[in-house]
C-alpha positions as CSV (number, residue, x, y, z in Angstrom):
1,X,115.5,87.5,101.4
2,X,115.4,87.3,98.0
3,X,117.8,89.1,95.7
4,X,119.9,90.3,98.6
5,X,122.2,92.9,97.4
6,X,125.3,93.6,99.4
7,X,128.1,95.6,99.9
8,X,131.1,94.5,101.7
9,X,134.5,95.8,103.2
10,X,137.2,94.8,104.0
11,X,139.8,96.4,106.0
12,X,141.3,94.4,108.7
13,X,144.6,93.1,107.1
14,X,146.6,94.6,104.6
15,X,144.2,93.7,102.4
16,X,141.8,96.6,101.2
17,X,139.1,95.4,99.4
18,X,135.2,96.3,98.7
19,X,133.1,93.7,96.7
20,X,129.1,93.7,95.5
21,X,127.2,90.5,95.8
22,X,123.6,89.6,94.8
23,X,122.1,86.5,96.1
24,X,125.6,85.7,97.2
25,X,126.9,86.2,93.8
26,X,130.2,88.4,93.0
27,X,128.8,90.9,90.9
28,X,132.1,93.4,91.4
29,X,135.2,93.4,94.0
30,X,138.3,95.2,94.2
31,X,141.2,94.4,96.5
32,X,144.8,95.7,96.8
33,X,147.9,94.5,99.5
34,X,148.6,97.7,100.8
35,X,150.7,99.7,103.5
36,X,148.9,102.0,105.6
37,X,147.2,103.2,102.6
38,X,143.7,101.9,103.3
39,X,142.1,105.4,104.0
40,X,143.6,106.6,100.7
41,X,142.3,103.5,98.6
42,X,138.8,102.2,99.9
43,X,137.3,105.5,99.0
44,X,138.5,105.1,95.4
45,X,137.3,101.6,95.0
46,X,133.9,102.9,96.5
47,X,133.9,105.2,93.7
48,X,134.9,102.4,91.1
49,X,132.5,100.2,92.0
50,X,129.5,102.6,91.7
51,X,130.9,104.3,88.5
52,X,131.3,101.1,86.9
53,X,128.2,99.3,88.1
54,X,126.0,102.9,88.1
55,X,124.7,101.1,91.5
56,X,122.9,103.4,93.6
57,X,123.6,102.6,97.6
58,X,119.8,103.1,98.1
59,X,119.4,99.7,96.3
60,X,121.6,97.6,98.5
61,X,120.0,95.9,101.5
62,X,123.3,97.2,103.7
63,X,126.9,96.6,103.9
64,X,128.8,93.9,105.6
65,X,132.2,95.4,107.5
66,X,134.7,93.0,108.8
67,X,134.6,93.9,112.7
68,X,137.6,92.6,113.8
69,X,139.9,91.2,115.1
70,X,142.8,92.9,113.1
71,X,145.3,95.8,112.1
72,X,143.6,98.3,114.9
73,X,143.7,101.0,112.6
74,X,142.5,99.0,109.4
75,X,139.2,98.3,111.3
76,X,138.8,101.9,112.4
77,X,139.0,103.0,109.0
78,X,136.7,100.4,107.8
79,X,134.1,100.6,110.0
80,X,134.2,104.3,109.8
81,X,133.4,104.2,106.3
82,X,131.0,101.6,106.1
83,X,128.7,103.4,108.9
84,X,128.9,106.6,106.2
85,X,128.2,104.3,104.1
86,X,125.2,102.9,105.8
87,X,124.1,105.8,106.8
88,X,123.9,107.8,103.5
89,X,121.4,105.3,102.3
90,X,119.4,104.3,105.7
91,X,120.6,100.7,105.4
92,X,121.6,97.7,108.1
93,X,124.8,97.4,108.8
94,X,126.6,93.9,109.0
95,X,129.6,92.9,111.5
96,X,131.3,89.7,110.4
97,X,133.8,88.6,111.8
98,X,137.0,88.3,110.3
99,X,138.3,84.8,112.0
100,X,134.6,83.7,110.6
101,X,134.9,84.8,107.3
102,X,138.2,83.2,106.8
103,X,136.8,80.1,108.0
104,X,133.5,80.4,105.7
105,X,136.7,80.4,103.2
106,X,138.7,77.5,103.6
107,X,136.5,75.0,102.3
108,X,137.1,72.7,105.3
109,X,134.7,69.4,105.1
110,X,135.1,68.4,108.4
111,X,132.5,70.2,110.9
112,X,135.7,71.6,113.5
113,X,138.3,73.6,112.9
114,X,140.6,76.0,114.7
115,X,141.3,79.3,112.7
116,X,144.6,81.4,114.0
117,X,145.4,85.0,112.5
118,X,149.0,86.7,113.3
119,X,148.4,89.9,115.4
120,X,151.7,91.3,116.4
121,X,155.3,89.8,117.7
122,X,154.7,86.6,118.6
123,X,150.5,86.8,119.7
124,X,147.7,85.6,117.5
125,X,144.3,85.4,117.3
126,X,142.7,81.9,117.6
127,X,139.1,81.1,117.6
128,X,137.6,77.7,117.6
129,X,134.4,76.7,114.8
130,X,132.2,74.0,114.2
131,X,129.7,73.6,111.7
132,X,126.0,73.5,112.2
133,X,123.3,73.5,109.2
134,X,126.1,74.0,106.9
135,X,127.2,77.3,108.8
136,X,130.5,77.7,110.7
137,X,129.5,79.0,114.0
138,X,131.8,80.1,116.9
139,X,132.6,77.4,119.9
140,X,133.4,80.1,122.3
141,X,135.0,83.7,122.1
142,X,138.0,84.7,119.9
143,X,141.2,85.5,122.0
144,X,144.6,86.9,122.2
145,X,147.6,84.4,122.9
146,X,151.0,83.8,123.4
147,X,152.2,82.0,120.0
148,X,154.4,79.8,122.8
149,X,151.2,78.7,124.8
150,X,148.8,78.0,122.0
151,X,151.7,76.0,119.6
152,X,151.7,73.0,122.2
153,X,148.0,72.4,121.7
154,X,148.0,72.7,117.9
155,X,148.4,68.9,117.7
156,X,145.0,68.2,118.9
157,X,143.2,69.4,116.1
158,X,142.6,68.1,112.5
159,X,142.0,71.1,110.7
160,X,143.5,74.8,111.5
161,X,142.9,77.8,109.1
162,X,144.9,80.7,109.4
163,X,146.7,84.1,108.0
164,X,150.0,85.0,108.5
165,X,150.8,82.0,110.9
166,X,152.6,79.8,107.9
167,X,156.2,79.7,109.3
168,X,154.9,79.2,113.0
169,X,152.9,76.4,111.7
170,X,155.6,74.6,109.5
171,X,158.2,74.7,112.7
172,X,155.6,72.7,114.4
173,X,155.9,69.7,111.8
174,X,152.0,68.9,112.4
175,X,150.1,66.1,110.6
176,X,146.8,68.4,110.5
177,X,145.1,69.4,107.5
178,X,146.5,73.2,107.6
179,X,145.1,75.5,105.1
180,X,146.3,79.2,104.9
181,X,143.2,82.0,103.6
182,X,143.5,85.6,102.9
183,X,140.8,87.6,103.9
184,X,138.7,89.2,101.5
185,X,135.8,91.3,100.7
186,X,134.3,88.5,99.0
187,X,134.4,86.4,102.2
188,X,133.0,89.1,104.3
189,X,130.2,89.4,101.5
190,X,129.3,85.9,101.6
191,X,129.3,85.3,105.2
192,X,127.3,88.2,105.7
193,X,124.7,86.6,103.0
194,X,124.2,83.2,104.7
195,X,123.7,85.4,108.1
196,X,121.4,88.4,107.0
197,X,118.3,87.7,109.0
198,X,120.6,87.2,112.0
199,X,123.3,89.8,112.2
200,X,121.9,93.0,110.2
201,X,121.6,96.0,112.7
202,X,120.3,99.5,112.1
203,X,121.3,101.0,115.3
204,X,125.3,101.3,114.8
205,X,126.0,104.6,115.8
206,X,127.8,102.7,118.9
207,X,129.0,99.7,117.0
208,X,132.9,99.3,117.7
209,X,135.3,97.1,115.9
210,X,136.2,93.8,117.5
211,X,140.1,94.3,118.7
212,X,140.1,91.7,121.3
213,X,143.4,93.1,122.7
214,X,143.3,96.2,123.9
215,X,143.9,99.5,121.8
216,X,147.4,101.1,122.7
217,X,148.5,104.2,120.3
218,X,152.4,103.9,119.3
C-alpha cells in the first residue's frame, strides 16, 4: 500500500511507547521505562504525538498493538487503548507479536533464530523464527517454560534474541551469537508495515492479548 501511515503501541514490557511511521519511516515515537505507570503515560504520548504532528487519526491506515506475550496488565492496557483508538477513526487494527517484533529487531543475518523473553521467576517465553522472503516468520507457537528445561537446549542454536534473559544467558557460557533487544514501538511499527496486507483486521471487538500463560490476579 502506498504511503502506509501507522500508529503503533507498545505496551507489553516496561517499556511504554507509541511511534508514527509512514512507508515504514519513523515520523514521531515516544517511549519511557516505567513502573506500573502505563495507563497514566500512553494517553499523554497519544496526545503529544497528535499535538506535535497535528495528525488526524482519520488519516492513518490503523494501529499496530503488540498482542502479547508480556506484563498481563501492560497488554490489557495497550490493547484497550489501541481498539479506542481504532475505533474512533474506523481503522484496522494490527496484532504483532512481541517475540516477532523483537526478532524483526535484532538484525540477525542468519535465516534461524530462537527469541526468549523473561516472564516471571524463573519462566520465559521462547519462540522459534526463520526467515522467509526477507520476513521472520514463526516455526511453531510461542510457549511458556521452565528456564531449567529450555537452558539445556540453548546450545543448539546459533543465534538467540532475547529481553531480560542476559544473566541466565551469560551462566550458560554459550558460543552462540546472543543479541539482547528492547522492545519498542518502532519495532511494532515496522513489523506491522512489512505485514499490512496480512494481519490488518477490522473486526476486533473480540481480539484478546496473547498471554500464553494463563491470567491469574495477585
Amino acid at each position: 500500500m502506498k504511503s502506509l501511515k501507522l500508529l503503533a503501541i507498545e505496551t507489553s514490557s516496561d517499556v511504554c511507547g507509541i511511534a508514527l511511521l509512514k512507508e515504514n519511516k519513523v515520523i514521531f515515537y515516544r517511549e519511557e521505562t516505567l513502573n506500573r505507570e502505563h495507563a497514566e503515560k500512553l494517553p499523554e504520548f497519544c496526545k503529544e504525538l497528535i499535538s506535535k504532528i497535528n495528525l488526524k487519526l482519520i488519516t492513518l491506515n490503523g494501529v499496530a498493538i503488540s498482542i502479547g506475550p508480556g506484563s498481563f496488565t501492560g497488554l490489557r492496557i495497550g490493547l484497550s487503548f489501541a481498539k479506542g483508538l481504532a475505533f474512533s477513526a474506523n481503522i484496522p487494527l494490527l496484532p504483532i507479536s512481541t517475540l516477532l517484533s523483537i526478532t524483526e529487531s535484532s538484525q540477525i543475518k542468519d535465516n534461524e533464530v530462537i527469541t526468549i523473553s523473561h516472564s516471571h521467576k524463573n519462566i520465559v517465553y521462547f519462540q522459534k523464527f526463520r526467515k522467509k522472503n526477507n520476513r521472520w516468520e514463526g516455526i511453531e507457537k510461542p510457549v511458556s517454560i521452565e528456564w531449567e528445561k529450555l537452558s539445556s537446549k540453548l546450545c543448539n542454536y546459533n543465534n538467540i534474541v532475547h529481553y531480560q534473559c542476559g544473566n541466565l544467558i551469560d551462566d550458560l557460557a554459550l558460543k552462540s551469537n546472543v543479541v539482547e533487544v528492547v522492545p519498542s514501538a518502532v519495532s511494532i511499527g515496522q513489523a506491522a508495515s512489512i505485514r499490512y496486507q496480512d494481519i490488518a483486521i477490522s473486526d476486533y471487538s473480540h481480539l484478546e492479548p496473547d498471554y500464553i500463560t494463563s491470567f491469574k490476579i495477585g
